[in-house]
VEXDRENLO-296074 format. One record per residue (C-alpha): x, y, z; chain; residue in one letter. Coordinates in Angstrom, 3 decimals, decimal comma. Each point is the difference from the previous one (the first is absolute). Layout:
BEGIN
> X|Y|Z|A|A;
...
//
This chain:
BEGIN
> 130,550|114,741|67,870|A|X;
> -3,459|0,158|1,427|A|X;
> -0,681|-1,823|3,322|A|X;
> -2,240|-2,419|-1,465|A|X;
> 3,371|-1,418|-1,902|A|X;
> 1,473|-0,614|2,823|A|X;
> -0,662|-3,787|2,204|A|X;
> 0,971|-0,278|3,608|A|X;
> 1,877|-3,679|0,534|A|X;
> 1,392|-1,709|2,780|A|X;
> 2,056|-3,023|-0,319|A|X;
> -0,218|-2,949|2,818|A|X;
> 3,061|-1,892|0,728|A|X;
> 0,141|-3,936|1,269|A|X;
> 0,061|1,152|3,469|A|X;
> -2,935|2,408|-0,041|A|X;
> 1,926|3,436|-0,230|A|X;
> -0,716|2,578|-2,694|A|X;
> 2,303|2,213|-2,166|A|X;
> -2,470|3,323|-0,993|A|X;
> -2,705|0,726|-0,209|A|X;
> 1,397|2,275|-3,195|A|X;
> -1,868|1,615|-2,898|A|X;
> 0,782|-1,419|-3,554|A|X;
> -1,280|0,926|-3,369|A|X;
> -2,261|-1,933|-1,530|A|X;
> 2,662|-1,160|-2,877|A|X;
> 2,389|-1,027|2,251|A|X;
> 1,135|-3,012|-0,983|A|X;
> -0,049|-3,052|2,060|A|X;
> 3,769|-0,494|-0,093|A|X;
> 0,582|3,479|0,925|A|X;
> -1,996|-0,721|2,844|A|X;
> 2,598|-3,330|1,083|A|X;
> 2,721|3,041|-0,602|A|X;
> -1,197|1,705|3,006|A|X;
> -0,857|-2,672|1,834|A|X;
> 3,692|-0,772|-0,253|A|X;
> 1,238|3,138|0,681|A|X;
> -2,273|0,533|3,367|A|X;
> 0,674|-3,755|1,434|A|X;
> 0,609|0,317|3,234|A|X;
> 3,582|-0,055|0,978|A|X;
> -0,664|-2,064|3,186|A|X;
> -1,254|-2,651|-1,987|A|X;
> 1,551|-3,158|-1,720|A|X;
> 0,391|-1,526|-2,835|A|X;
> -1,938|3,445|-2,035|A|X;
> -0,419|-0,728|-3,863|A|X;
> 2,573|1,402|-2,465|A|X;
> -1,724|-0,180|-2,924|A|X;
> -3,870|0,457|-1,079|A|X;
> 0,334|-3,874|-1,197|A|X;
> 0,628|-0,983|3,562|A|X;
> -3,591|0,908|1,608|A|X;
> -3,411|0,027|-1,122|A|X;
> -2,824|2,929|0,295|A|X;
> -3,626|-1,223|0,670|A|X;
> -3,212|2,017|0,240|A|X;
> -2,772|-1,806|0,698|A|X;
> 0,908|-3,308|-0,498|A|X;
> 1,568|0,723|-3,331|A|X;
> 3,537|-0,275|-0,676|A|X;
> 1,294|3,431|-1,914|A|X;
> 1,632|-0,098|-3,153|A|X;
> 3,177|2,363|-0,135|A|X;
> -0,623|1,645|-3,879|A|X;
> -3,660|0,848|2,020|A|X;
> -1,207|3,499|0,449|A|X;
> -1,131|1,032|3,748|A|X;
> -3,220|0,417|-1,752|A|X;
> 0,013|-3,029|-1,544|A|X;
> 0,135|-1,758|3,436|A|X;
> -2,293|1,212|2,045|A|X;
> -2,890|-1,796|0,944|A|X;
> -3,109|2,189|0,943|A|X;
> -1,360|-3,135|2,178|A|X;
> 2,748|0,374|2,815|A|X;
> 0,635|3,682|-0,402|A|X;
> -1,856|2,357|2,659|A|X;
> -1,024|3,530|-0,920|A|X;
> 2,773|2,475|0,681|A|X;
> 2,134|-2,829|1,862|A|X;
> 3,225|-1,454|-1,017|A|X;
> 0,355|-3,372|-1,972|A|X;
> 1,821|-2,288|2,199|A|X;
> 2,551|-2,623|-2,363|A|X;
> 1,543|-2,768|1,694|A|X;
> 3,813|-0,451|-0,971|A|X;
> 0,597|-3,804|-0,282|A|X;
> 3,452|-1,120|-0,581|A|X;
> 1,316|-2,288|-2,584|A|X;
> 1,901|-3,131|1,262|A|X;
> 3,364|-1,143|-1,547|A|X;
> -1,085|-3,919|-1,210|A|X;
> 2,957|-1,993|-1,761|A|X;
> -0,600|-0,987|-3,986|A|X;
> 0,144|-3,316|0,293|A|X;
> 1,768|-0,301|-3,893|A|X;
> 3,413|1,778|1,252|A|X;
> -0,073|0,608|3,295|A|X;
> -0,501|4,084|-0,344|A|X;
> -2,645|2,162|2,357|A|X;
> -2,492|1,701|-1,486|A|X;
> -3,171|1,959|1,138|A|X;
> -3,498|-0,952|-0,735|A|X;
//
């Protein structure tokens, strides 16, 4: 894998700490991505998602799609030669369907 493959991502949680920065391959998938988010939450901190369905991944204003490649995503406006792409982690609140009562994500 050659070094220009390879992307260098941060994620930036609610409270303004980060989990990385790592290096990804460019066909990384955006749900992988939510995988390791998962896996590196912080253990100090509360209510952490447990699936990729319960948070969101945006970079630069646009909300990630999970069948997405890392490639796919990036957005050449926010990115900074030879820095790492900063994506904010936004999670997913519970609302109540009102038909039967049942929570769901958004």
């Amino acid at each position: 894998m050659a070094a220009e493959d390879l992307i260098e991502v941060k994620f930036r949680l609610a409270d303004g700490t980060d989990i990385g920065p790592s290096k990804y391959c460019s066909t990384t998938t955006v749900g992988s991505l939510k995988e390791k988010i998962i896996s590196q939450w912080p253990k100090d901190k509360e209510n952490g998602p447990k699936t990729i369905n319960d948070f969101k991944l945006i970079n630069a204003g646009k909300i990630l799609e999970n069948n997405k490649t890392l490639a796919e995503s990036r957005s050449p406006v926010s990115e900074i030669p030879g820095g790492a792409i900063t994506m904010l982690v936004v999670m997913r609140s519970p609302t109540a369907d009102k038909n039967n009562g049942k929570l769901f994500t958004n």
